[in-house]
C-alpha positions in Angstrom: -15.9 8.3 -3.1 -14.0 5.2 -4.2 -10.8 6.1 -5.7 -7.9 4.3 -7.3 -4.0 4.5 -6.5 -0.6 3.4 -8.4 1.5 1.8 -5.7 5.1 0.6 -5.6 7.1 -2.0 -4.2 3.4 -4.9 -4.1 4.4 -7.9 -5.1 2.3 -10.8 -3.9 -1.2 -11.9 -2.1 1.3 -11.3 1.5 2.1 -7.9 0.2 -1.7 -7.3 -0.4 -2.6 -9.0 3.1 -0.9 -6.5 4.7 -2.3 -3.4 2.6 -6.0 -4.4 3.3 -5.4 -5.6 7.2 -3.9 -2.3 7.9 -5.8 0.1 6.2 -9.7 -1.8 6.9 -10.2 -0.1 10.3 -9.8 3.5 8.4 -10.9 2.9 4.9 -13.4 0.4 5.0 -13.1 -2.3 2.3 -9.8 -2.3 0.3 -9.2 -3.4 -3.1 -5.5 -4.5 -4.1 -5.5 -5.4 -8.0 -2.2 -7.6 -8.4 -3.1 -8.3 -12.0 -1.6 -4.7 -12.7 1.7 -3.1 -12.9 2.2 -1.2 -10.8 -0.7 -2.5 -8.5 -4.0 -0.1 -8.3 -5.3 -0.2 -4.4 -9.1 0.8 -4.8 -11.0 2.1 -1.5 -13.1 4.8 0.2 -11.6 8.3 0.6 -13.3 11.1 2.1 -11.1 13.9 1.5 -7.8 15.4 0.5 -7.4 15.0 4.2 -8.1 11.1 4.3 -5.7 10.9 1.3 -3.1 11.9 3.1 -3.6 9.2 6.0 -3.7 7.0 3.3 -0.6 7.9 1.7 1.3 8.1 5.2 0.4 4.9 6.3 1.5 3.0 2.6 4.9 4.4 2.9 4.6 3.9 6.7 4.5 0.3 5.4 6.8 0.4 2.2 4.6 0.9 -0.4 4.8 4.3 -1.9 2.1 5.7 -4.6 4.2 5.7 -8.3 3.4 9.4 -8.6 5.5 10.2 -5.3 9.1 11.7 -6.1 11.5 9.5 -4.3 15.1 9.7 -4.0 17.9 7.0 -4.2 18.4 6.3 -0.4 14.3 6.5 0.1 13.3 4.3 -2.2 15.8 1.5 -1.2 14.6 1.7 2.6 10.9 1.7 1.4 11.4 -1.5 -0.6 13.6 -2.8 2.7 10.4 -2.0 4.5 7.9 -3.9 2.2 9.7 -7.0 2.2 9.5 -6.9 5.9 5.5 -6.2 5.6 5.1 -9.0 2.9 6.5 -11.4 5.4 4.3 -10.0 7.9 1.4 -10.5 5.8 2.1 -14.0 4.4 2.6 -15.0 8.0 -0.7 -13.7 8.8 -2.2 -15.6 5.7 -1.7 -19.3 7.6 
């Protein structure tokens, strides 16, 4: 069933570029809506189980769901680690 999450920490197409190229192998095709704040990312889960790769692998990447309870020193290494993947992704645009 396609399903719709809040995430953190998106900010542009490179951002995006690296959501969909890491998560296409598992999920299929993904959807990242950067007309929305915070950005919806839209693809195929399974089950509770699939969620849960899901999740791991956006924070695994620096882009927490909003509905995840994050403290202080977390989310400053999580946004430290999606400015890393944005570059990653923007490189991987050209």
């Amino acid at each position: 069933m396609k399903k719709s999450f809040k995430a953190l920490n998106i900010k542009c197409g490179g951002c995006a570029n690296t959501v969909t190229q890491a998560l296409v192998k598992d999920f299929g095709e993904v959807e990242v809506d950067l007309e929305q704040s915070p950005r919806v990312v839209t693809l195929e889960i399974k089950d509770d189980e699939h969620e849960k790769l899901f999740r791991k692998k956006m924070r695994g990447l620096g882009y927490p769901m909003d509905d995840e309870e994050l403290g202080a020193f977390t989310s400053t290494g999580l946004k430290a680690k999606s400015f890393v993947s944005c570059a990653v992704g923007k490189m991987s645009q050209e």
